[in-house]
N, C-alpha and C positions, 0 to 999 in steps of 0.2 A: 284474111283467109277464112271462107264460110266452113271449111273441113275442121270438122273437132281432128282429126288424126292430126295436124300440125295446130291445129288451135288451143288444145288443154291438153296441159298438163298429164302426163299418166304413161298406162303400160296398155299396151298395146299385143294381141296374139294373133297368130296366124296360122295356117299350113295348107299345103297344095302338092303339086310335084313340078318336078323342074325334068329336061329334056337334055341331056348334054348331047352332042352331035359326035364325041368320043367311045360316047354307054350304051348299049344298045338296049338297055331297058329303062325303062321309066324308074323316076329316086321321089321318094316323099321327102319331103322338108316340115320344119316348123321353126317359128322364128317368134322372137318376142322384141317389140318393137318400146323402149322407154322416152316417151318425150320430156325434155327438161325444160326448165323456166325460160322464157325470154331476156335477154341482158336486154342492159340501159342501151343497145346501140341496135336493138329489132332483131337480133340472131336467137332464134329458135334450133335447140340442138339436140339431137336424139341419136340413140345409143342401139345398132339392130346386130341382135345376137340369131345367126344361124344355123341349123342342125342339120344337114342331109345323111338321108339313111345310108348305112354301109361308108363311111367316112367318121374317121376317130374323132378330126377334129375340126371344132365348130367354125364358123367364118362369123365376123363383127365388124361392122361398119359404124363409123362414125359418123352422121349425118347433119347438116350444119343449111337450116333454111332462113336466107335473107332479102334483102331488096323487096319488098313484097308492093305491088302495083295495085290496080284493081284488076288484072288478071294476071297477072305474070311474078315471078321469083326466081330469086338465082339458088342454087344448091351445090354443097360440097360434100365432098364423101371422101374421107380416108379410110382406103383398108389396105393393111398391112402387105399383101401381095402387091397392088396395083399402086399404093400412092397417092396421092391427093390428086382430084378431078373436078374441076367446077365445069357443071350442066347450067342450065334453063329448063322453068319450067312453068308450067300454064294450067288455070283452074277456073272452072264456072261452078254455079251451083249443082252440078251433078257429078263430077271429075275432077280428079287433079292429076298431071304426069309433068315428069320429068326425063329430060334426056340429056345424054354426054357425047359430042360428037366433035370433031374436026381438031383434038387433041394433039398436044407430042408424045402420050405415052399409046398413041395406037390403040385403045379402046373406047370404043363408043357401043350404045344400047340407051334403051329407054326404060321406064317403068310406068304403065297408068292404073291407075286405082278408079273404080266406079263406085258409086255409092246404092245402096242398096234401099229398100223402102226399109228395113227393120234396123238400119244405121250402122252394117257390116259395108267391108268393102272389098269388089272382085277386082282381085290383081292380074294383071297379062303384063310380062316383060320381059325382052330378049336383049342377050351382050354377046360382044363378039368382040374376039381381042385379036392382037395382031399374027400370033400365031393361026390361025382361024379357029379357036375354042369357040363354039356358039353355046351359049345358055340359052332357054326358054322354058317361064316360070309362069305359071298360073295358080291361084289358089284362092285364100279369102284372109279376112283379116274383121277383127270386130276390137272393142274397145273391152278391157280387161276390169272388172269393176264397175265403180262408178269417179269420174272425178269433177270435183266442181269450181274449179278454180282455172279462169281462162289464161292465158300465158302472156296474152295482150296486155 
């Protein structure tokens, strides 16, 4: 994986606004994203804590990236509302995204990350659950520090 955001180690920030199709006004969000070490078995797992404005409390996803190809990965996510969800997902030297689709729990969406020339990265991502909740997320994301120790 050529993305430092699943390659090292570290914490990770972000923030943008999100679109619910519920709200009729735009929410800002900010989110901090912890990647943790790689186990003995290639599982890369990261910890995404997030905050929308006018909402008490935060949403956290447990993020779990494996299989890694020369462009492909699988990804899991548990979050506490939804459940555990394994996606796929796809990365070249300029991008990485993931997506969740054709599930038993009725929700699918994607999320792509682009990389930027100063080493931040712009987010675009939309979900939609079975009820027809649509989210759509855009923002930015950059690397919290420094850290130098690869996870590989």
């Amino acid at each position: 994986m050529p993305h430092d955001f699943i390659s090292f180690r570290g914490s990770w920030i972000g923030e943008g606004k999100i679109i619910l199709n519920m709200v009729e006004e735009d929410l800002t969000f900010c989110t901090v994203w912890n990647v943790l070490d790689q186990d003995f078995s290639g599982i890369v797992t990261s910890v995404q804590n997030i905050q929308i404005q006018g909402l008490a409390e935060g949403i956290q996803n447990e993020m779990q990236f494996f299989d890694f190809t020369k462009d492909t990965f699988s990804v899991q996510m548990n979050n506490q509302n939804i459940g555990n969800i394994l996606g796929k997902g796809v990365f070249d030297t300029r991008m990485f995204a993931w997506e969740f689709r054709g599930n038993d729990l009725k929700f699918e969406g994607y999320e792509l990350y682009t990389l930027q020339e100063d080493g931040t990265y712009l987010l675009k991502g939309e979900y939609v659950s079975s009820d027809q909740f649509r989210t759509q997320i855009e923002g930015r994301i950059w690397k919290h520090g420094e850290s130098e120790e690869r996870t590989e």
